[in-house]
DRENLUM-564860 format. One line per 3 residues: number of its first residue (from 1); for each residue x, y, z of C-alpha. Coordinates in Angstrom, 3 decimals, padded with zeros to 6 digits. Layout:
// residues N
NUM) X,Y,Z ~ ... .
// end
This chain:
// residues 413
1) 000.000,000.000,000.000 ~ 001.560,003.861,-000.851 ~ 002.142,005.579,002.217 .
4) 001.873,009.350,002.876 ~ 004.552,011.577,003.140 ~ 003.174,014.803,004.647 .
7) 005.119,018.160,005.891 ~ 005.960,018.727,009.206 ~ 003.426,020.793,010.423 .
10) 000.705,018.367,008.286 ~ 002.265,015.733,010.370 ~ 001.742,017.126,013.595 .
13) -002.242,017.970,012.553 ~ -003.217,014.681,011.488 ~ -001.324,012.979,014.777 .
16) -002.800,015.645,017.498 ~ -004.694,013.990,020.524 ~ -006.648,016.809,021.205 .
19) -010.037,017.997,020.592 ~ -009.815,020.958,018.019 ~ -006.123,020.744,016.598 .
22) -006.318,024.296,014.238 ~ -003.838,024.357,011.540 ~ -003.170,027.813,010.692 .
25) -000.953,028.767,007.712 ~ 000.596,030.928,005.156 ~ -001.086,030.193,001.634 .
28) 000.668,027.191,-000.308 ~ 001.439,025.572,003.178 ~ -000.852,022.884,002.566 .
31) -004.027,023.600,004.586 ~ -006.517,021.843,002.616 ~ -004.366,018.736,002.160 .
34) -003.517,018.610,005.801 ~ -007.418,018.926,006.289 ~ -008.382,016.156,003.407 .
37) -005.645,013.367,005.088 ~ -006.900,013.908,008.312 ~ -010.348,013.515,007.395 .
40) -009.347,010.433,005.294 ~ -007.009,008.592,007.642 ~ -009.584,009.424,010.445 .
43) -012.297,007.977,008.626 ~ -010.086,004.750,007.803 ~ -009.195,004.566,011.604 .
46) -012.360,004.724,013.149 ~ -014.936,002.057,010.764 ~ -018.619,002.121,011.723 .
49) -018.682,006.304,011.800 ~ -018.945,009.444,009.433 ~ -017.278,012.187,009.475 .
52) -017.832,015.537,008.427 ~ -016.324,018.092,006.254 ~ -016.754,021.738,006.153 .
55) -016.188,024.297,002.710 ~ -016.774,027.927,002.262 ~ -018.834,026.748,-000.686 .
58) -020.175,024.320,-002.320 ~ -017.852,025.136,-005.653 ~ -014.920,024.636,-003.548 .
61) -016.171,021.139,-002.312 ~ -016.634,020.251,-006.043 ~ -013.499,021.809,-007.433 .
64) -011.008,021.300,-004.087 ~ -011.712,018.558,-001.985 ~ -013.722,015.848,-003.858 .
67) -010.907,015.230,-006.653 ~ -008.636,015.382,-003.735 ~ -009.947,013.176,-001.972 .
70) -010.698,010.504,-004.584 ~ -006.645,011.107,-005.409 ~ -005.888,009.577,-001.466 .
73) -008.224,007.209,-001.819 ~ -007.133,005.922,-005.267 ~ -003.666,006.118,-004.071 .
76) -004.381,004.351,-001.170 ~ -006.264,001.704,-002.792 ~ -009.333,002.135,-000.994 .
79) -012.920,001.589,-003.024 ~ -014.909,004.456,-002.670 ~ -017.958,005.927,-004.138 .
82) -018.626,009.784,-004.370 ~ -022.519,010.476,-004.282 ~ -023.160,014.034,-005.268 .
85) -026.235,015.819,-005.007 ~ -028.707,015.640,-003.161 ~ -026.095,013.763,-000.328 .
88) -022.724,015.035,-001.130 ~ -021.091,012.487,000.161 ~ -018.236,009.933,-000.510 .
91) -018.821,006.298,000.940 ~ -016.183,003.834,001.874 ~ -017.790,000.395,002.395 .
94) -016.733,-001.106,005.647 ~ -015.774,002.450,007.497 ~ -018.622,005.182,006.273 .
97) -019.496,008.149,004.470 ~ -017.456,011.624,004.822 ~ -020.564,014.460,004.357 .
100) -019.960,017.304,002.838 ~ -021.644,020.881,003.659 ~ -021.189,024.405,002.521 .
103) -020.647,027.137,005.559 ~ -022.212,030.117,003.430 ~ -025.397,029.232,005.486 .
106) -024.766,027.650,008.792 ~ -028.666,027.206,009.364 ~ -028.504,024.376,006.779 .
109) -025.868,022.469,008.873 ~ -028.717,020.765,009.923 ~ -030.156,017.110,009.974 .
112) -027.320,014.683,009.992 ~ -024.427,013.815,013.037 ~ -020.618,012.319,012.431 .
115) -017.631,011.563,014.718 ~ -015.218,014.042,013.525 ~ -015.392,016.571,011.444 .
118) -013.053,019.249,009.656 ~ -013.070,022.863,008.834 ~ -011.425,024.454,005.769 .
121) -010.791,028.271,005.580 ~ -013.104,028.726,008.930 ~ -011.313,032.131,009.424 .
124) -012.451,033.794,005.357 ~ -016.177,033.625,007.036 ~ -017.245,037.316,009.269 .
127) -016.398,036.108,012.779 ~ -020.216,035.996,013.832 ~ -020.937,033.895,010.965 .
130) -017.973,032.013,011.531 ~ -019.111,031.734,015.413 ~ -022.622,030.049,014.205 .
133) -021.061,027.520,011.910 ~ -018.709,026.116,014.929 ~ -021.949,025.814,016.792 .
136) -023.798,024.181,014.436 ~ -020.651,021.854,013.294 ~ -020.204,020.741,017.215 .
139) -024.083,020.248,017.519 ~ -023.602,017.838,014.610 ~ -020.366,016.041,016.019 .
142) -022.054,013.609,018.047 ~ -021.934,010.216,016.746 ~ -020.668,008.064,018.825 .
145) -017.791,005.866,017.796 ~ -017.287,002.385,018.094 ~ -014.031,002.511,019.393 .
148) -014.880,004.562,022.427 ~ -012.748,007.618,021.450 ~ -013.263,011.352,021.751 .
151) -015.273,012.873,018.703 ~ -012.797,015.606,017.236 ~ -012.834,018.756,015.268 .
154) -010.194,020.085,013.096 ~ -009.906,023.884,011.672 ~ -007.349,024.878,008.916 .
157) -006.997,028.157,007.649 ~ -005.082,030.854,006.666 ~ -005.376,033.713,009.330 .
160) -007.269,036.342,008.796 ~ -006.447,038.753,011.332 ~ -007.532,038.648,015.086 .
163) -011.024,036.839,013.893 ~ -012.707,033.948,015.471 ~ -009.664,031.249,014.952 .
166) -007.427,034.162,016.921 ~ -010.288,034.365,019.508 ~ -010.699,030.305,019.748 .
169) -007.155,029.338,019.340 ~ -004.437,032.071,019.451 ~ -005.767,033.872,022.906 .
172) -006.782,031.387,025.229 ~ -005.058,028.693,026.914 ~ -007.153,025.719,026.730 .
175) -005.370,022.359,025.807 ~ -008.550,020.896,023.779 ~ -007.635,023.734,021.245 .
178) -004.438,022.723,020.084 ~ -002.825,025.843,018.016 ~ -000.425,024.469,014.996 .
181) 001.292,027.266,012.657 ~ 003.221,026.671,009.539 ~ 004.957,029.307,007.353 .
184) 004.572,028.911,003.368 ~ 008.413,027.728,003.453 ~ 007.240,024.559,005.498 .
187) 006.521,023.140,002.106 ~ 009.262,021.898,000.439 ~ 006.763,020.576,-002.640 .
190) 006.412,024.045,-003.769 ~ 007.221,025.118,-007.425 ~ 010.165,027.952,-007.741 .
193) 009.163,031.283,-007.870 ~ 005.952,030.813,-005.707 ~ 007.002,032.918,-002.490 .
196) 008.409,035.621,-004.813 ~ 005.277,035.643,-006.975 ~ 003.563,036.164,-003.603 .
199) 006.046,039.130,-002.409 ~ 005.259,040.712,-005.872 ~ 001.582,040.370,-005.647 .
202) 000.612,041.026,-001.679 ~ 001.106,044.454,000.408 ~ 003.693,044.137,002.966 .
205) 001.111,044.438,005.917 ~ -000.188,041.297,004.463 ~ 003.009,038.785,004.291 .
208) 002.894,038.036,007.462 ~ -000.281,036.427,007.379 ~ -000.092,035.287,004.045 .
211) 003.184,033.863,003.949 ~ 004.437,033.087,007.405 ~ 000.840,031.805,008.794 .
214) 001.034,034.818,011.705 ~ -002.223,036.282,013.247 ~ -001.392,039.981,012.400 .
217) -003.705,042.713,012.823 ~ -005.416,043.297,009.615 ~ -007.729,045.621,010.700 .
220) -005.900,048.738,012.455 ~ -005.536,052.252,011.191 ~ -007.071,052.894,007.892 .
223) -008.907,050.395,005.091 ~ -006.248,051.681,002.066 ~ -002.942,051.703,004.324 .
226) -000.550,051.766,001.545 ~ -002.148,055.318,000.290 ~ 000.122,057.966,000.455 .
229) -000.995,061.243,-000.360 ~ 002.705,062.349,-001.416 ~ 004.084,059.394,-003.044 .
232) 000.794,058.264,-004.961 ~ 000.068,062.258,-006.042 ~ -000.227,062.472,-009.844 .
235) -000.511,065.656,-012.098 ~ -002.261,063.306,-015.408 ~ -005.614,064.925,-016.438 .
238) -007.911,063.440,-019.359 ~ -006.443,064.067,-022.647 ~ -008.955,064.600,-025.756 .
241) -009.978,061.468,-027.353 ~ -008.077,059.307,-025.227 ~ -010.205,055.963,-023.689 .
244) -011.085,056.550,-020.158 ~ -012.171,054.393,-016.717 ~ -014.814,054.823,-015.175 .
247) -015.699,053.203,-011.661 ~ -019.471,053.962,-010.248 ~ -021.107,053.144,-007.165 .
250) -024.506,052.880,-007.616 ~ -026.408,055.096,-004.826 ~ -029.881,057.527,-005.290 .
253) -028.783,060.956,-004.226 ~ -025.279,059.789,-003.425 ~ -024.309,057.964,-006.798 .
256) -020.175,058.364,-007.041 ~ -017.944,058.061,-009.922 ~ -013.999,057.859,-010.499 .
259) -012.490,058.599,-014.309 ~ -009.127,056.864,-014.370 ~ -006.636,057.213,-017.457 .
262) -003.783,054.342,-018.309 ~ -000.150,055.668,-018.339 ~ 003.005,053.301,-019.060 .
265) 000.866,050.601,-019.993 ~ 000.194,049.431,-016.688 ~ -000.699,052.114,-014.051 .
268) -004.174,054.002,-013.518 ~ -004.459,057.447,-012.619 ~ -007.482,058.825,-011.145 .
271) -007.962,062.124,-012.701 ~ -011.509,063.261,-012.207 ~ -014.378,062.465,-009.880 .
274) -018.036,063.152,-009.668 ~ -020.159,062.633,-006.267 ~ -023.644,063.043,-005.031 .
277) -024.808,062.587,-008.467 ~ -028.780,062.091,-008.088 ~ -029.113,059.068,-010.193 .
280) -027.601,056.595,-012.940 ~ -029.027,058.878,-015.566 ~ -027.914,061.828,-014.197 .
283) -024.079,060.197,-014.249 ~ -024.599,059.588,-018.071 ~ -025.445,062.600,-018.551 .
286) -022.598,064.717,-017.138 ~ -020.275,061.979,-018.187 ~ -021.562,062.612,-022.105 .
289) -021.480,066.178,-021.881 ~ -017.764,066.153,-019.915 ~ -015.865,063.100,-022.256 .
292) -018.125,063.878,-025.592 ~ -014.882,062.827,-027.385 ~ -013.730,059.762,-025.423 .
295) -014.363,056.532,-025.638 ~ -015.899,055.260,-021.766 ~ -015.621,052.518,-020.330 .
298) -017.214,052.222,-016.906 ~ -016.960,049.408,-013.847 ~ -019.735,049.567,-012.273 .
301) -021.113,047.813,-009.220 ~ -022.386,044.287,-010.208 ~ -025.340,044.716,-008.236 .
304) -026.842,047.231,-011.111 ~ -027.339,044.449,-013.268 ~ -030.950,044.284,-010.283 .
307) -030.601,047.735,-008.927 ~ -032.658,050.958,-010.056 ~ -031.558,054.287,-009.344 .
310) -034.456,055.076,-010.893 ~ -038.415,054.459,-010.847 ~ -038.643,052.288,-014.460 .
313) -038.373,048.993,-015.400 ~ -034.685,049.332,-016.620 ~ -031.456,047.950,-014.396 .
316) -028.501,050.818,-013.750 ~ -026.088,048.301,-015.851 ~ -028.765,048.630,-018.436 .
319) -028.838,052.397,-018.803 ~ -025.014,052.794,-018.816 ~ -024.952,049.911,-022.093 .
322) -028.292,051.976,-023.557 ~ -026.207,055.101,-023.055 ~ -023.189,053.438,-025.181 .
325) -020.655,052.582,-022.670 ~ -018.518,049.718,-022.741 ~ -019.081,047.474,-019.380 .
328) -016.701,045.582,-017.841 ~ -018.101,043.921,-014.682 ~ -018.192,040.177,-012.961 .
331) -021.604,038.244,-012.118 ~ -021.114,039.676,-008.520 ~ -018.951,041.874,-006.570 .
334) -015.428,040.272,-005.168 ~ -014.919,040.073,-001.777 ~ -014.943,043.344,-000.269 .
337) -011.429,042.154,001.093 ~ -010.438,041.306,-002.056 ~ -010.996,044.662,-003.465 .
340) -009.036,046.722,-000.434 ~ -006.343,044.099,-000.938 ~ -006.042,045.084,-004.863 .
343) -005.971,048.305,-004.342 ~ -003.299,048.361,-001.319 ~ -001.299,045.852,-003.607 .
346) -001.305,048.496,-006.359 ~ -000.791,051.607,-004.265 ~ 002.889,050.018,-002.869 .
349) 003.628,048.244,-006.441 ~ 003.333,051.480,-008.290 ~ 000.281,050.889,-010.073 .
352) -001.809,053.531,-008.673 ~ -001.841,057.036,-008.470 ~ -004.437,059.914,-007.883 .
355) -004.441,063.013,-008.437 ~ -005.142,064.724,-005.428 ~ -006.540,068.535,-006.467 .
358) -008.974,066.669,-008.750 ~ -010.135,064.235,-006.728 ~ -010.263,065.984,-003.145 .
361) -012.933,063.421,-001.892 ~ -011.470,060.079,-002.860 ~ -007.651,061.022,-001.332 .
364) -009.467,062.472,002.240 ~ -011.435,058.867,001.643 ~ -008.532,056.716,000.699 .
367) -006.856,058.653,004.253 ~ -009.194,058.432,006.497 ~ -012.021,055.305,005.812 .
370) -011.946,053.138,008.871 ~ -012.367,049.856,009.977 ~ -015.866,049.150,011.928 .
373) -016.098,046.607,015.002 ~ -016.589,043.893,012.690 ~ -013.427,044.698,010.837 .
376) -015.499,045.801,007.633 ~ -014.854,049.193,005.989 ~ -017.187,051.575,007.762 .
379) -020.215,052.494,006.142 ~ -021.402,055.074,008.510 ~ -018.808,057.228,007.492 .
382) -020.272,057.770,004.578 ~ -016.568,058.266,003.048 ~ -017.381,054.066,001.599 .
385) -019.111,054.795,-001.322 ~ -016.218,057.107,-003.457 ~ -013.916,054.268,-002.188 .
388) -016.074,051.317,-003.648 ~ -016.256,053.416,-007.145 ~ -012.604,054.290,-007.292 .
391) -011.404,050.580,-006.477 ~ -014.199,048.310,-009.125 ~ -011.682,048.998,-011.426 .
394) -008.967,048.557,-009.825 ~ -010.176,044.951,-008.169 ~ -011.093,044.158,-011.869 .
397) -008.274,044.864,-013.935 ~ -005.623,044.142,-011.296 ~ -007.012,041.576,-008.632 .
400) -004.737,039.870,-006.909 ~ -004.710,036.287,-008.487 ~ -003.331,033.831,-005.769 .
403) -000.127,031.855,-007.537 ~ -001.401,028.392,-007.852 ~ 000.486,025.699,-006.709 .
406) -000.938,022.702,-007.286 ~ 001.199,020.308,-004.598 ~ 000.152,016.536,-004.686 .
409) -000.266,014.727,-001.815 ~ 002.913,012.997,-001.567 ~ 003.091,008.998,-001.242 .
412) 005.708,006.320,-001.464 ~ 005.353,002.757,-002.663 .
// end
């Protein structure tokens, strides 16, 4: 039979005695395969129960962890049978089934119990959310096993800040929560150039979470960090005929809109800015009458492919592609993470600039927008919604893509 040749840190996850080993790492560290062989090996070591296991969504269960697990198990030489929908569930005749659930709404982890259980990227949920689906998981992890041992729960996720993993594992001393850290360079299956593509593509505040699997505060001082009023000040205005940017938040009496212009191929300038714009038709009209010789392109918010600014049957996205303009938008909205990260990424990679006498309201925003208690951007300010239409662009046309490293479980014959 192969056998398994984890890393370190992997090693230490899948042979912890305690209750809630958390494995807590830098991206390409192997979370999700440290999370997949525990869950596997557990299942094989404890025949007569089920265990559970835990995705942000169900497209990661489909994409990540079924064909990885169906690579152990194949490996292993272990018959198996994956039973998608409605059950989502692999079964192993002789041992069980491994069930698997989506966290994006914890009041469906409902219905079912297992043994075990893990948790994959428990820390990319809001912390209350987060909270609820550790409940509900340890409501469900009751099954009791016919070898008389303790029913277990692991976590593994990159941190996220001082969230709910900090809270659970990093801050209190309790030895059923066993705390297990691994940097990105624990991995000796990575490809070359994968930490440097990461140090190119991440903000410095962000490496140590990222890469060396630290809890690091995420959340303190301002949303856009990496803004600097004097280093990111640009003196570019809109030249005639030239193709220009548009980013636009979609808001009745407070619609907002950015104009950015391309300079050395890859950086964006934000030259103009228009806010408290009544409506969406009001923003095509003073964007026809102030670029009649341009060529627009505009990034909104994905949400007015629904929304109305207006009273008529007619979607914001609508109007702007009835008025002309080119649209350049995603199905939804990233992450609003996502987005601050792009734009703090392009800020200290030189991709960014704005000029500051033409857009007074999105530098004093980019200075001073806050964090609120739940570590989201805070609305109340009111300074969010120039941010949100001066970074859809920016989030679209340079997101941060996470270098793939595809790392195979290792075995040995």
């Amino acid at each position: 039979m192969a056998q398994i040749k984890p890393t370190v840190p992997q090693y230490r996850h899948l042979m912890s005695t305690s209750a809630f080993p958390a494995f807590v790492a830098g991206f390409g560290a192997g979370k999700t395969e440290a999370a997949v062989l525990r869950s596997a090996i557990g299942l094989l070591s404890n025949p007569g129960s089920n265990r559970g296991f835990y995705e942000p969504t169900y497209d990661l269960i489909r994409m990540i962890a079924w064909p990885r697990f169906e690579q152990i198990f194949t490996q292993l030489g272990v018959p198996y049978r994956l039973a998608k929908s409605p059950v989502n569930q692999i079964e192993v005749p002789g041992y069980g089934n491994i069930i698997f659930r989506s966290m994006d709404n914890p009041h469906r982890i409902v219905g079912y119990e297992h043994g075990d259980a893990d948790i994959d990227e428990l820390d990319t949920l809001p912390p209350d959310d987060a909270a609820q689906v550790w409940r509900q998981v340890l409501a469900r992890n009751r099954q009791k096993k016919a070898n008389g041992s303790k029913n277990t729960i692991g976590v593994s996720t990159t941190p996220e800040g001082f969230r709910f993993v900090y809270e659970m594992w990093g801050k209190q001393q309790n030895q059923d929560y066993e705390l297990i850290t691994a940097a990105t360079y624990s991995n000796p299956y990575l490809p070359d150039g994968y930490i440097k593509s990461l140090e190119d593509a991440y903000p410095p505040q962000l490496l140590k979470a990222y890469l060396e699997g630290q809890f690091v505060n995420l959340t303190s001082g301002t949303v856009y960090a990496s803004f600097s009023r004097t280093a990111h000040d640009s003196n570019e205005e809109v030249r005639k005929g030239e193709a220009i940017l548009v980013g636009c938040d979609f808001n009745v009496t407070k619609q907002c809109a950015v104009v950015y212009v391309r300079r050395n191929g890859e950086q964006f300038h934000a030259v103009e800015e228009f806010v408290d714009m009544y409506d969406t038709p009001e923003m095509i009209r003073i964007l026809k009458e102030r670029f009649p010789d341009n060529k627009i392109t505009v990034y909104p918010d994905a949400s007015g492919a629904a929304r109305k600014t207006v009273n008529a049957s007619i979607s914001d996205i609508a109007l702007l592609e009835q008025a002309g303009f080119e649209i350049r938008a995603n199905k939804t909205n990233p992450r609003v993470r996502d987005r601050v990260n792009a734009t703090n990424s392009a800020f200290s990679h030189g991709k960014l600039y704005v000029n500051t006498r033409k857009c007074s309201t999105l530098s004093a925003a980019f200075e001073q927008l806050a964090y609120d208690k739940n570590g989201e951007p805070d609305k109340k300010s009111g300074k969010d919604h120039i941010t949100d239409a001066g970074t859809y662009p920016v989030a679209f046309e340079m997101p941060i893509l996470k270098p793939i490293a595809h790392i195979p479980i290792k075995f040995s014959m």
